[in-house]
FILUM-925731 format. One record per residue (C-alpha): chain; x, y, z; residue number from 1. Coordinates in steps of 0.2 Angstrom, whole numbers, plus 5000, padded with zeros to 4 digits. Layout:
! residues N
@mol->A, c1->X, c2->Y, c3->Z, seq->NUM .
...
! end
This chain:
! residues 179
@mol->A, c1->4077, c2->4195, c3->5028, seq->1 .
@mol->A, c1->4089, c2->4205, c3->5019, seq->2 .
@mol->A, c1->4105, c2->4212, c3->5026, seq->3 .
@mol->A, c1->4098, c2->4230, c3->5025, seq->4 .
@mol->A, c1->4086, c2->4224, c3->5037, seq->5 .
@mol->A, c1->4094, c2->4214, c3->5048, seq->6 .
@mol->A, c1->4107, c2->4229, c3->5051, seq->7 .
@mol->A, c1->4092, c2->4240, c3->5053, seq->8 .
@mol->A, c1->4086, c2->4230, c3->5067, seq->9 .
@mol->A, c1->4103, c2->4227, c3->5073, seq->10 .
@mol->A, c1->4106, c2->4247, c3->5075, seq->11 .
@mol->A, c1->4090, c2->4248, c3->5085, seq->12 .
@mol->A, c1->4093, c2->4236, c3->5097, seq->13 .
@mol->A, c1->4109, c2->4245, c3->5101, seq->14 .
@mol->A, c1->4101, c2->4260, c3->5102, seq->15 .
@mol->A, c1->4090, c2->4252, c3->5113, seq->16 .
@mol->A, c1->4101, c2->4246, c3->5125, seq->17 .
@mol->A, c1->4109, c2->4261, c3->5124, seq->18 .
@mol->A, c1->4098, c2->4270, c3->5129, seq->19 .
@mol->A, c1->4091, c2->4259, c3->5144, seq->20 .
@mol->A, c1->4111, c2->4259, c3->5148, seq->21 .
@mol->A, c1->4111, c2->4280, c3->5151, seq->22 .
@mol->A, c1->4093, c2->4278, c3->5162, seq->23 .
@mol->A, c1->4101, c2->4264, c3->5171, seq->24 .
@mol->A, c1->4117, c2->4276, c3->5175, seq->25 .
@mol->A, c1->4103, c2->4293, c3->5178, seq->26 .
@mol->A, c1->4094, c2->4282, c3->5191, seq->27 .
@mol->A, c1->4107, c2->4274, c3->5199, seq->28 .
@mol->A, c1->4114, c2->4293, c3->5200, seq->29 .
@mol->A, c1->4100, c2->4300, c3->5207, seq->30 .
@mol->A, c1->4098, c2->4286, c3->5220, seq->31 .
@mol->A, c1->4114, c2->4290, c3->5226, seq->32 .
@mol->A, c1->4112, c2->4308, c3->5229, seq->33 .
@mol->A, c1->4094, c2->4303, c3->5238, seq->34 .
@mol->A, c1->4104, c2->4294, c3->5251, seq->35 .
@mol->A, c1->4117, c2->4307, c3->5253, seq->36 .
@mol->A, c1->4104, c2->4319, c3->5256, seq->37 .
@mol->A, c1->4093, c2->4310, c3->5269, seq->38 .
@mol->A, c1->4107, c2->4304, c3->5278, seq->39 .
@mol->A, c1->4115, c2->4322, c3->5278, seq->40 .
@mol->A, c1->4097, c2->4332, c3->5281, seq->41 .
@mol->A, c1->4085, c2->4321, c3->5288, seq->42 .
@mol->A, c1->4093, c2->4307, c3->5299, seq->43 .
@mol->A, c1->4112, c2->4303, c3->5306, seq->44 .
@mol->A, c1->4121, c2->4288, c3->5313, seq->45 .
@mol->A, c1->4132, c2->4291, c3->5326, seq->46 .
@mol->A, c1->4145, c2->4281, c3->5336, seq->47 .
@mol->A, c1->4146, c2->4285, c3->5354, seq->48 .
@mol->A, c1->4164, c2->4287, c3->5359, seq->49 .
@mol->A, c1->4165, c2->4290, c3->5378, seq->50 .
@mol->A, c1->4156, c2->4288, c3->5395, seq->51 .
@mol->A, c1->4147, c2->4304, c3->5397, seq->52 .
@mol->A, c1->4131, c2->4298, c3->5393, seq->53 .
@mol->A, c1->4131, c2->4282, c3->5404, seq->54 .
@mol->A, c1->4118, c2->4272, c3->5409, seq->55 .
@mol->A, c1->4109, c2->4280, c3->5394, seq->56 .
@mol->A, c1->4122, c2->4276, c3->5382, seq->57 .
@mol->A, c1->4138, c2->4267, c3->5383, seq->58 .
@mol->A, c1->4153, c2->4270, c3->5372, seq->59 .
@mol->A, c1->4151, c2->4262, c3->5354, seq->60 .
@mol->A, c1->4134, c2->4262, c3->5356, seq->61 .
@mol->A, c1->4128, c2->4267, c3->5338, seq->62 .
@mol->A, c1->4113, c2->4279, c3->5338, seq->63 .
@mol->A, c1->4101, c2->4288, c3->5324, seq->64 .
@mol->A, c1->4095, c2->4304, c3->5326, seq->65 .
@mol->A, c1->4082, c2->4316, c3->5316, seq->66 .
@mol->A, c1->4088, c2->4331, c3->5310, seq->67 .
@mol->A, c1->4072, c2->4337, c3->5301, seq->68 .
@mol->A, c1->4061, c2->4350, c3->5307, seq->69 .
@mol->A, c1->4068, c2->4348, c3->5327, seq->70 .
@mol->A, c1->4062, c2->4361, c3->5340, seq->71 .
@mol->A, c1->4073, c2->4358, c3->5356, seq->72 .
@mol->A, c1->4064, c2->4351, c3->5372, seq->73 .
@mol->A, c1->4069, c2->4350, c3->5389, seq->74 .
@mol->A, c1->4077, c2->4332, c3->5390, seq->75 .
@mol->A, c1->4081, c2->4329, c3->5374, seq->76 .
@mol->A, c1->4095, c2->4319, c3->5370, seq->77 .
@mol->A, c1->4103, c2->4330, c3->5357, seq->78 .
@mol->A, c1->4119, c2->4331, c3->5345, seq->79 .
@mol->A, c1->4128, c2->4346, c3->5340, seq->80 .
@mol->A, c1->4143, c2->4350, c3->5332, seq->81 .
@mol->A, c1->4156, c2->4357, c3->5345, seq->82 .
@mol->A, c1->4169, c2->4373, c3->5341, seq->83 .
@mol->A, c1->4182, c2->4358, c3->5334, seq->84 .
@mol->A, c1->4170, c2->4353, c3->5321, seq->85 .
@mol->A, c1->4166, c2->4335, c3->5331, seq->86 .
@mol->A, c1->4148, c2->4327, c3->5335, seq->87 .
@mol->A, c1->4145, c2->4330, c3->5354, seq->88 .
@mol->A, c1->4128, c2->4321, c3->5362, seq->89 .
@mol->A, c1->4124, c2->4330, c3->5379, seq->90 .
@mol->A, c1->4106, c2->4332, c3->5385, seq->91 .
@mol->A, c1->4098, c2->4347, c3->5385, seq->92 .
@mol->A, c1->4091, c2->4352, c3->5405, seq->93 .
@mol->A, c1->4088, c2->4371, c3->5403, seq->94 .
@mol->A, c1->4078, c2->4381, c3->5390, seq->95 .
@mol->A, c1->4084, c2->4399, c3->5385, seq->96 .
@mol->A, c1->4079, c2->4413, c3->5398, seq->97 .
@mol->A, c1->4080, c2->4398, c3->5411, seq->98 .
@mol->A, c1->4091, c2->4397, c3->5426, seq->99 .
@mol->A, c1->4102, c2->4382, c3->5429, seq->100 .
@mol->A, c1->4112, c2->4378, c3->5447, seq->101 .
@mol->A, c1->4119, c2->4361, c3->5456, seq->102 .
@mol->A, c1->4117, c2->4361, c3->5474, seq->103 .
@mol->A, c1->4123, c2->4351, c3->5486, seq->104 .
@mol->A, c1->4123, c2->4339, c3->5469, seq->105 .
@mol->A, c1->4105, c2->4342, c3->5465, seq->106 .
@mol->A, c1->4101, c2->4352, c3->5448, seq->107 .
@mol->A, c1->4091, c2->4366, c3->5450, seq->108 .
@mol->A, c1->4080, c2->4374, c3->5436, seq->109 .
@mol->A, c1->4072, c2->4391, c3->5439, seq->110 .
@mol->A, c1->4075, c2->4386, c3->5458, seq->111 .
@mol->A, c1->4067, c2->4368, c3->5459, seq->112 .
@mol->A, c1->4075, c2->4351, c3->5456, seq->113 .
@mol->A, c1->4072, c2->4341, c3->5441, seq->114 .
@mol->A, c1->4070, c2->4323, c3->5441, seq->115 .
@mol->A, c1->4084, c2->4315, c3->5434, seq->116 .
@mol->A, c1->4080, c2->4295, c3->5434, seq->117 .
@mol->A, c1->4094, c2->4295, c3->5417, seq->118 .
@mol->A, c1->4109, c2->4301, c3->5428, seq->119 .
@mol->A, c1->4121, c2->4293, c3->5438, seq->120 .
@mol->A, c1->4137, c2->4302, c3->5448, seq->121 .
@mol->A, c1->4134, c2->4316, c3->5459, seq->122 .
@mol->A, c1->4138, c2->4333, c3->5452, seq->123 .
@mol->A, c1->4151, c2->4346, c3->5459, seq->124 .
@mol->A, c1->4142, c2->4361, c3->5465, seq->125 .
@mol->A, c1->4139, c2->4375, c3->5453, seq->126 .
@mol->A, c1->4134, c2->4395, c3->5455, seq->127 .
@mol->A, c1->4117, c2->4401, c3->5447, seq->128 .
@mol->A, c1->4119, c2->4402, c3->5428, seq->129 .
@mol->A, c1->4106, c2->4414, c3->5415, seq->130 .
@mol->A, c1->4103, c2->4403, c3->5399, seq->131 .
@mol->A, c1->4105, c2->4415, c3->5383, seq->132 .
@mol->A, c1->4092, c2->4419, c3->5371, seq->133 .
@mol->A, c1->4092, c2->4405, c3->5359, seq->134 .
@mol->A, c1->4103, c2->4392, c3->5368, seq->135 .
@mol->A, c1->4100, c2->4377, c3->5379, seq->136 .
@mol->A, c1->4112, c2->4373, c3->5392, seq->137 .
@mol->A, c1->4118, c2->4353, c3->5392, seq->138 .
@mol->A, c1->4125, c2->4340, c3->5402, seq->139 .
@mol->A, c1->4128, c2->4320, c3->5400, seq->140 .
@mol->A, c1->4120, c2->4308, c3->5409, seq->141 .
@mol->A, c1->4137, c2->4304, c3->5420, seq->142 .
@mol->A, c1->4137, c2->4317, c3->5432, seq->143 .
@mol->A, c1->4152, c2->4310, c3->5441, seq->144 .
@mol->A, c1->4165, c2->4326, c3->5439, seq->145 .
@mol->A, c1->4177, c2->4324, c3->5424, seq->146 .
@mol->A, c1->4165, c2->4311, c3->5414, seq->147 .
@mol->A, c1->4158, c2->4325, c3->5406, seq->148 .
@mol->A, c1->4163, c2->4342, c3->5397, seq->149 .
@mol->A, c1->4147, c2->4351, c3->5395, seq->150 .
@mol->A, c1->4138, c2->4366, c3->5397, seq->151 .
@mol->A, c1->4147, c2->4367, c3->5416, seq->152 .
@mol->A, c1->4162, c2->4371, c3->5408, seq->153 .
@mol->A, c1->4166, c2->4388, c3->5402, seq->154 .
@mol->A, c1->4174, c2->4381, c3->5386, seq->155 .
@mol->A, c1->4159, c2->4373, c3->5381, seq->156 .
@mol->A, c1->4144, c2->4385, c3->5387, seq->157 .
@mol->A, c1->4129, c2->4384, c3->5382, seq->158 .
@mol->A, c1->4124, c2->4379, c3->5363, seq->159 .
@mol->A, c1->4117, c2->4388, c3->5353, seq->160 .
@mol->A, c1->4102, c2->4382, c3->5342, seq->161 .
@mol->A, c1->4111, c2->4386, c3->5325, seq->162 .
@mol->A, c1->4122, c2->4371, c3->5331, seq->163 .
@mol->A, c1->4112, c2->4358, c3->5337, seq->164 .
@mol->A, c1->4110, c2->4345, c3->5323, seq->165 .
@mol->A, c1->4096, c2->4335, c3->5331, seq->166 .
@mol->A, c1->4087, c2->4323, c3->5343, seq->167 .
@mol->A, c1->4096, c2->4305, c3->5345, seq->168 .
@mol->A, c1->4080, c2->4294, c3->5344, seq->169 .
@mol->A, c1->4084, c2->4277, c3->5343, seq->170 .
@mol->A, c1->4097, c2->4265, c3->5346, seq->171 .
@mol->A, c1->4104, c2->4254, c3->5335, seq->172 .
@mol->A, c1->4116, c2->4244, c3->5344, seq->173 .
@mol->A, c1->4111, c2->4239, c3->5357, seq->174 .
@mol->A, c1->4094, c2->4244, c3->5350, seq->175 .
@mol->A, c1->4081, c2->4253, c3->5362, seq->176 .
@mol->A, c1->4074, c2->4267, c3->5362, seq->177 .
@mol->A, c1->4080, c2->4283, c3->5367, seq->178 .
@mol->A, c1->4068, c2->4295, c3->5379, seq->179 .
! end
């Protein structure tokens, strides 16, 4: 072979391995942006920090939640983005239109007591609230008063759907799952 030829073949290869070197970097790219995207539109991990949602979950419990097509149901373990740009996770009791009071430390929805088996604590007292059109009225599984700041608070209120990022589902650590 002639050195013509060998630097023919030479200039090929490194074309070649060019070339394989760019589609490496274009998929390695677009793998990347994948994960960023299902993990900021279709699921979440969450850390727990806090008590309010005891014996359901404990603080540093990791969670993963699904934030892709969600409709809000009553009971759903849900996490929203509070007014301070933090990740709260309450669950949801009353739908909008519904009405929502403790008494004698028994929730009442539209006037009759939900089974709570998820709660522990017994729940200050609280006057008849009217849940708005398109927001779901929340509270942590601890309802021993001051374990939770919820939707019995003024500064917290109900939630509007817009804010609510999804469902928790799972568990991580400890792993169980969540319902």
């Amino acid at each position: 072979m002639d050195a013509q030829a060998i630097d023919l073949v030479t200039k090929n290869k490194e074309k070649e391995t060019e070339k394989t070197s760019w589609v490496s970097w274009g998929l390695y790219i677009v793998i990347i942006a994948a994960v960023f995207l299902i993990f900021r539109y279709v699921i979440g991990i969450t850390i727990i920090s806090g008590n309010s949602m005891a014996n359901t979950m404990e603080h540093n419990d990791v969670i993963l939640s699904s934030n892709l097509f969600y409709q809000p149901e009553r009971n759903d373990i849900i996490i929203f983005r509070d007014e301070h740009g933090f990740d709260v996770i309450k669950r949801i009791i009353a739908l909008p239109n519904e009405t929502v009071e403790i008494t004698n430390g028994v929730v009442l929805v539209n006037g009759k007591a939900i089974e709570e088996e998820y709660s522990i604590g017994v729940p200050n007292d609280m006057e008849k609230v009217v849940v708005s059109e398109n927001s779901y009225f929340v509270m942590g599984d601890n309802r021993t008063p001051g374990e939770s700041l919820d939707s019995r608070s003024e500064e917290i209120g109900t939630i509007p759907e817009n804010r609510i990022q999804g469902e928790a589902i799972l568990s991580l650590w400890p792993f169980h799952i969540l319902k």
